[in-house]
N, C-alpha and C positions, 0 to 999 in steps of 0.2 A: 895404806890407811887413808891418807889424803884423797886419794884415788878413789876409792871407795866413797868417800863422805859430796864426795864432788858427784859424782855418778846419781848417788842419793838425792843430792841437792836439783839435781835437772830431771830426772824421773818424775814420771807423771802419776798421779795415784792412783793406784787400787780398787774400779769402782765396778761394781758388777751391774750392767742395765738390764732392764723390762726391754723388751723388741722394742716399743714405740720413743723408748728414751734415747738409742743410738742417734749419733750424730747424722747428721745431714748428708753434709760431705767430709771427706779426710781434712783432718787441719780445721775444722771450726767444733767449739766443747760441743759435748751431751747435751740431750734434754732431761735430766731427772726434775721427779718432783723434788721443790724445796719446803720447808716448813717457813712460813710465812717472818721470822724473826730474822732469818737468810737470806731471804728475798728483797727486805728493807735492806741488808748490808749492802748487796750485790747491785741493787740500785743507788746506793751512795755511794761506794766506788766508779761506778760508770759513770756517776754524774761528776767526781773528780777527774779522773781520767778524760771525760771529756773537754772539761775544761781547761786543763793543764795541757792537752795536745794545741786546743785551738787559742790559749796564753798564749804558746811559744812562739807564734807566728805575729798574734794581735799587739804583746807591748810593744815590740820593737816599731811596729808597722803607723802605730796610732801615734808614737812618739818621737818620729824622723827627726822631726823641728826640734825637736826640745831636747837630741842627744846630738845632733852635729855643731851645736858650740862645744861642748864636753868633751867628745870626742875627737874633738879638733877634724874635722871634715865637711867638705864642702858639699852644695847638692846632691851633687853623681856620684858621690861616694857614702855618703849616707843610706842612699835606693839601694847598693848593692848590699845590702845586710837582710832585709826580708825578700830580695829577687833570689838570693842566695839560697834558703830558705828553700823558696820556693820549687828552683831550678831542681834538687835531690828528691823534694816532699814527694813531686806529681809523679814520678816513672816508679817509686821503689814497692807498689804493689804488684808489679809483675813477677820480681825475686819473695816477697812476703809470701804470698799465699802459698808457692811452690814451698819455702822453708817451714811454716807450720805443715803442710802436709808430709815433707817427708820426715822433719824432726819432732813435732807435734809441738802443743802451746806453753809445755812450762818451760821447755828453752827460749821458744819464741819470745814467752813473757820476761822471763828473766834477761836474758841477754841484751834486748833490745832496751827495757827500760833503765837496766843499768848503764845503760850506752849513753842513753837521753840524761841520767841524773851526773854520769860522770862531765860528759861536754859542758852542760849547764854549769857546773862548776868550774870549770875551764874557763868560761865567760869570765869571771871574777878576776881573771889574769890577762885576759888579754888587752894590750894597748894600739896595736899596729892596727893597722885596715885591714892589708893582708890575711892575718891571723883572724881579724874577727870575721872576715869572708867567711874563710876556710871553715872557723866553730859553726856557723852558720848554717854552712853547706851541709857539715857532719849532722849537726841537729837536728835540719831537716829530713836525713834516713831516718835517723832513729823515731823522730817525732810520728811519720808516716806509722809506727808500729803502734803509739799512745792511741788514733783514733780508733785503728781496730779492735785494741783491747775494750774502749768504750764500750763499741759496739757489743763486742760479747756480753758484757758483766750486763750491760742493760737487757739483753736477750733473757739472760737467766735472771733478772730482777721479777719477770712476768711469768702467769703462766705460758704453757705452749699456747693456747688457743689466742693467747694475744702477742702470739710472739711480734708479726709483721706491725702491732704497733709500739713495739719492744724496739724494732729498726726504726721506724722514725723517729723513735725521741732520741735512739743513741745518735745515731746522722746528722740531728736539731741539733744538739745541747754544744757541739763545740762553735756554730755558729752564735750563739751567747756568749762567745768570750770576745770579741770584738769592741762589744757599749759595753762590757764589762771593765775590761781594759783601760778603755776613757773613764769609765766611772772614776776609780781608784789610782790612775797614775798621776794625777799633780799630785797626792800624799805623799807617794810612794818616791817621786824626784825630787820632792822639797827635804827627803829626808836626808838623801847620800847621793841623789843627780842617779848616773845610770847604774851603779853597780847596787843600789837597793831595785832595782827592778830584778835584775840578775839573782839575787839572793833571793826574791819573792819566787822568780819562778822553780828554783831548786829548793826552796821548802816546799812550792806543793810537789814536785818531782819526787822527793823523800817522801814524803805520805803518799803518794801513790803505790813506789817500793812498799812502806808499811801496808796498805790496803790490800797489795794482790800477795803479797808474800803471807797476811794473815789470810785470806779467805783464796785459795785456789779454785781455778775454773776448772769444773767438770774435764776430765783426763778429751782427747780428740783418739778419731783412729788414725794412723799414718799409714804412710804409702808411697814406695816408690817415686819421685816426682820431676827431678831435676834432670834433664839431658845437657850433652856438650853444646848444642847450637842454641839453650835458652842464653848461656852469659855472654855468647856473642851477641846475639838480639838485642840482650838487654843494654849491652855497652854502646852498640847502633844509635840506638832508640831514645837511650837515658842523653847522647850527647845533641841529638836533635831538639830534644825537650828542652834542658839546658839551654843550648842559644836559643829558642826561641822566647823561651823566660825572661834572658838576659837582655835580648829585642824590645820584647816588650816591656821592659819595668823598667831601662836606660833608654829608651830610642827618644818620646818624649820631652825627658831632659837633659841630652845633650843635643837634641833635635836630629831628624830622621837624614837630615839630609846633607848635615854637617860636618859628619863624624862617620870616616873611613870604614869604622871596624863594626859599625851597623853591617853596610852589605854585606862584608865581606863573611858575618856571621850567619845571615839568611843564607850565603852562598854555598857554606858550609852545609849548615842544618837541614835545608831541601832533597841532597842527594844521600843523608845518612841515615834522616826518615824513609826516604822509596828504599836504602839499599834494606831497612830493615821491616819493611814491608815484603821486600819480594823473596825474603828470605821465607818469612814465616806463610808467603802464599803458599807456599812448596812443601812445607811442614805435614808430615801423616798428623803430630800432637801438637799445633804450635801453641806460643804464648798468646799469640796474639791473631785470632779467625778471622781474617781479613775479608773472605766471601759471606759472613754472618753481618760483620761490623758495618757491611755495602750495602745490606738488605736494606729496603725502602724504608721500612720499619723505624730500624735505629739510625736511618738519615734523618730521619724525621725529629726522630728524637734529638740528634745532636742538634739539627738547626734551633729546636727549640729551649734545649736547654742551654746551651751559646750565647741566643738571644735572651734570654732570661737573665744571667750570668752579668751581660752586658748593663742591660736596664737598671739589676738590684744596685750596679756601681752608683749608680746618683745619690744614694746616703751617704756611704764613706767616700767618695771623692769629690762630687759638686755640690751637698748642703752643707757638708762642714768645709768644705773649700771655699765658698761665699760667706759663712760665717765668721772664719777665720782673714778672708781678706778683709774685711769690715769688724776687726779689730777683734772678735772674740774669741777666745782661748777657750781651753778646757773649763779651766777652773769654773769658766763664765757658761759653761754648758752641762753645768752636773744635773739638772734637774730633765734635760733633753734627755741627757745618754740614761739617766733613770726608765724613763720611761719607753725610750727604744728597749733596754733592756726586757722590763717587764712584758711590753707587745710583741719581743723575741720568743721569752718564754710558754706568752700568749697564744703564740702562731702554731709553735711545738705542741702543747696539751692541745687544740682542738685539729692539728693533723689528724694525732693519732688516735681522736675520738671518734671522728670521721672519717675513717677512715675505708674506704669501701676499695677492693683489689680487682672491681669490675666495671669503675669509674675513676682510673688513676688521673683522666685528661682533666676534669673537672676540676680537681683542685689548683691545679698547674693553670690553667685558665683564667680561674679565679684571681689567685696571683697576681700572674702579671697583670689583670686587667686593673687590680687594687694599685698597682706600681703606677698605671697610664696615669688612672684617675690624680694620683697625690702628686705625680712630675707637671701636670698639668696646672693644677694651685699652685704649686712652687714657683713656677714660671710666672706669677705673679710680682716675685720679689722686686726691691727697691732697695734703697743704700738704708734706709732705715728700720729695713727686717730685721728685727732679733729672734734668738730661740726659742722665745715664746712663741712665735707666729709660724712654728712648724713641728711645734707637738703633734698636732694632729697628723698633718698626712708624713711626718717621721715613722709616728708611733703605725702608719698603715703599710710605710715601706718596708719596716722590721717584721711585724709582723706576717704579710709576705713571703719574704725570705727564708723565715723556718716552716711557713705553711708548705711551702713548693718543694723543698728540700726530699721530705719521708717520701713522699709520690711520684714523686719523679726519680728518686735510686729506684721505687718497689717497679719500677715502669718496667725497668731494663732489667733485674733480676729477674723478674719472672717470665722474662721472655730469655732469658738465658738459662735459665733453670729447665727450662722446658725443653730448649736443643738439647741440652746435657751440660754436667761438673763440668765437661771444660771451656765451656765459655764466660764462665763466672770472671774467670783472670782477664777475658777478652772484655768485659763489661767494666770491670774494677778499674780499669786501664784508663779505658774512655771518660770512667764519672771522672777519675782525677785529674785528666785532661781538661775535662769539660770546666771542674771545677776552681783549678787552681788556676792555668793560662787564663780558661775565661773571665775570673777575677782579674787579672793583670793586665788582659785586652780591653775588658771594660773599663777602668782606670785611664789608661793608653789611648784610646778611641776616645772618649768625655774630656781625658786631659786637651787631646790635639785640637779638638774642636773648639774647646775654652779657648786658646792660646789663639788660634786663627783666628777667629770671631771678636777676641778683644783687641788686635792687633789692625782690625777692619776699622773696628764701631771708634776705636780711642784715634785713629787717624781720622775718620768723618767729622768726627765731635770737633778736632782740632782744628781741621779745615774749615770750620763754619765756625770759629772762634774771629770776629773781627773788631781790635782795641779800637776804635773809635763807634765801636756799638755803645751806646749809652749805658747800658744795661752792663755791658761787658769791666767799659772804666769804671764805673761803679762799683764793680767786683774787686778789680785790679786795685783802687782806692782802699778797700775795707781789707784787705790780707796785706796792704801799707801799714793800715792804722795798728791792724791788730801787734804791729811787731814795731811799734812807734817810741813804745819805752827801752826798746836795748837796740834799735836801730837807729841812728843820729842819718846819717849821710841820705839824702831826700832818692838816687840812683836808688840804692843799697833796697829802700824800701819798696823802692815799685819792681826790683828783682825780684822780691821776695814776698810778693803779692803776686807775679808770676807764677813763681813756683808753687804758692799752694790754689793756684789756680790750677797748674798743671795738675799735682797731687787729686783733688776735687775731681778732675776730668778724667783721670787714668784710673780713678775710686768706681766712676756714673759708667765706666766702658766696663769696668771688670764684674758688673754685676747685671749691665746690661748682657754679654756672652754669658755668664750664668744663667740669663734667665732663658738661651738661645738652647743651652745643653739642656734643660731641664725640658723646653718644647720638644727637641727631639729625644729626649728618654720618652716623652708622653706619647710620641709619634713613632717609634720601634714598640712600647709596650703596647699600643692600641691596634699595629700591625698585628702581632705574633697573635694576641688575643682574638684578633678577627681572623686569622689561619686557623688556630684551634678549635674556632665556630665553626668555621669550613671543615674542617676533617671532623668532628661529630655531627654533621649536619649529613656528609656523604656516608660516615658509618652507618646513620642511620637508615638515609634511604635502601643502601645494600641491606638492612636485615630486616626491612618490609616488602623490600621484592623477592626474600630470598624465601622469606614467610609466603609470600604469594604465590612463589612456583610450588613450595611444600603443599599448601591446601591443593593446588591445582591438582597435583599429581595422585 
């Protein structure tokens, strides 16, 4: 009987399609028509589910500072909780796609989001580092299955004829939970510190459950999928990814060149990526088209969406990293992450209004060119920039971000689509590569440069500090005076005129290196921009000569 109700419980429903309504490919729902009151639902669960995939990653990420007194942990142990995260999130589309296509989407839904709501509660218990690694890590499988369900539920929120901008908004919308995250996390820590974030994101986890468990996606067909050399590959590949995660989201701050178990992680991760590359060269079905993934094409693609990747870092790591060294906190920033917010949502609705499948480089262009221009204002900063004075080009970085997002997946699907179904997994692979490390490297790369640059500028400053500069004892004098009512001893005062001299001077360096990161984010976004001009400039010329042999002939 049990047996039975379980069987029931995972069985896919009953749905008889029109030819044009069958699915695409095995493992993603139908296209039926919905009746418009359905189509409102199935776009407000996509838009939870997108949000709740891209929560799971953003509170923790946005809130390092403000859980490692809490959780009694030090820098480098704090980072490993969203690297963690991240380490499982990037490879588990290799195994995904292959398991809805052979078991199809109500197991895939079911199992995997109960996975995510169980872990999430698990959260609530854990005290150890260790352990909160380890939920982390788990969360991060499971979580990888919240975005793809997005994805669908937004597909069938639209008609067909707008399906392709049915994928940008569902690919956009978990990017909004980031300024989302900041928006609402001092409430959420003033109430119970970490464990009301924890219970925030497993109530929306529980309504998600509620959401897909009341309204099920269109039944998928299934299909034979899995071979014995995919979970070798994947185990290869998933540990390459892994250290390299772990590279970059620790190298940074425990510094690259201090800390043994850096290399000896790189040393690692190099020969288990080739070993699983040359596995899947050789493959008649691999997971992974190694001679597709090499075409010019999708090199191209990768440099650019890498370097994009790189650039968007300058919001969440070098404005609100200047912000925050110059004293502001969140609390002090709700009207900022307001409005990133809003230009997040912004950048998503006019994606996918604009969306043209025969101009994908354009928007991507656009983009980044809007990142050169706003890194560029930045790098105006001063020690007495506040968040007012980066609404604007914030609100042009966010928006951005989810502009480039829909156009840049639709780049590589449709050029994978077009080889055949099996390069989709080879494609899926790449964007979560591209997306998730690339996030991490860009971080990593802005962070090292920061650190180098203020470690330059705060030694110059230093050296060109000389106390019998008039100007200087005068300084030395007035950080005496200010400390004149609880400091007696005349030494005592001019040490500590010193020191907030020093303080002052390590203040004027830490923001002169920001202003250093933001010129070179202007300077990688105004390259990539001018290569994109470059490559639609020689497109074009090839289809005015190509035009011109055609009349010739």
């Amino acid at each position: 009987m049990l047996a039975d109700r379980l069987r029931r419980f995972f069985a896919e429903e009953t749905w008889q399609f029109a030819p044009n309504e069958r699915p695409a490919l095995p493992g993603s729902p139908a296209s039926p028509d919905h009746p418009l009151p359905r189509r409102y639902a199935y776009g407000a669960i996509g838009v939870l589910l997108g949000l709740t995939g891209g929560l799971g990653t953003a509170l923790i990420s946005v809130n390092t500072i403000y859980l490692q007194g809490p959780l009694g942990l030090d820098p480098s142990e704090i980072a490993w909780l969203p690297t963690a995260y991240v380490m499982t999130n990037t490879s588990m589309n290799l195994l995904l796609i292959k398991f809805r296509q052979q078991f199809g989407l109500r197991p895939f839904t079911v199992i995997f989001l109960g996975a995510y709501a169980l872990l999430t509660f698990a959260h609530l218990f854990v005290r150890g580092f260790w352990s909160a690694v380890a939920v982390r890590a788990a969360s991060g499988m499971a979580g990888a299955a919240v975005s793809s369900l997005a994805l669908y539920y937004m597909m069938q929120a639209l008609p067909a004829k707008w399906r392709l901008k049915a994928i940008v908004l569902g690919i956009a919308i978990p990017q909004c939970a980031t300024p989302l995250a900041r928006l609402f996390s001092p409430d959420l820590l003033e109430m119970s510190q970490w464990r009301t974030l924890y219970l925030f994101e497993l109530g929306l986890t529980l309504l998600c459950l509620a959401g897909v468990g009341a309204l099920r996606l269109p039944p998928s067909e299934r299909a034979p999928a899995f071979e014995p050399l995919d979970f070798v590959t994947f185990s290869l590949f998933t540990g390459a990814v892994a250290l390299f995660a772990a590279v970059l989201g620790e190298g940074r701050i425990v510094w690259w060149t201090d800390t043994p178990w850096v290399g000896w992680a790189l040393a690692a991760a190099i020969p288990l990526f080739l070993a699983a590359l040359a596995i899947e060269h050789r493959r008649a079905h691999p997971l992974i088209n190694t001679r597709w993934l090499g075409s010019a094409d999708l090199l191209r693609f990768t440099v650019v969406a890498f370097m994009a990747r790189i650039v968007l870092s300058e919001q969440n790591y070098a404005a609100v990293g200047l912000l925050n060294a110059l004293g502001q906190t969140n609390d002090q920033m709700i009207v900022l992450f307001a409005i990133i917010f809003v230009a997040s949502i912004a950048g998503a609705v006019a994606s996918a209004v604009t969306l043209d499948v025969n101009k994908l480089t354009h928007p991507v262009m656009l983009a980044i060119g809007l990142v050169a221009v706003a890194a560029y204002i930045d790098s105006q900063a001063t020690s007495l920039t506040r968040p007012e004075q980066m609404y604007a080009t914030q609100a042009l970085i966010a928006f951005a971000a989810t502009f480039f997002i829909g156009p840049s997946l639709l780049f590589g699907m449709t050029r994978a689509l077009q080889q055949g179904a099996g390069h989709i997994i080879s494609f899926f692979t790449l964007f979560g590569i591209l997306n998730n490390i690339g996030t991490l490297a860009g971080s990593a790369f802005l962070g090292t440069y920061e650190t180098i640059r203020e470690k330059a500028i705060s030694a110059e400053l230093v050296g060109s500090i000389d106390p019998t500069d008039p100007m200087v004892a005068q300084r030395l004098a007035a950080g005496g005076a200010a400390v004149a009512r609880v400091i007696g001893d005349p030494r005592l005062r001019s040490a500590e005129g010193a020191a907030l001299l020093s303080q002052a001077t390590t203040r004027e360096a830490t923001v002169l290196a920001f202003d250093d990161v933001f010129r070179l984010v202007a300077l990688l976004a105004a390259s990539t921009t001018l290569y994109l001009l470059f490559i639609l400039w020689r497109r074009g010329v090839r289809v005015r000569r190509a035009a011109l042999v055609g009349a010739g002939a």
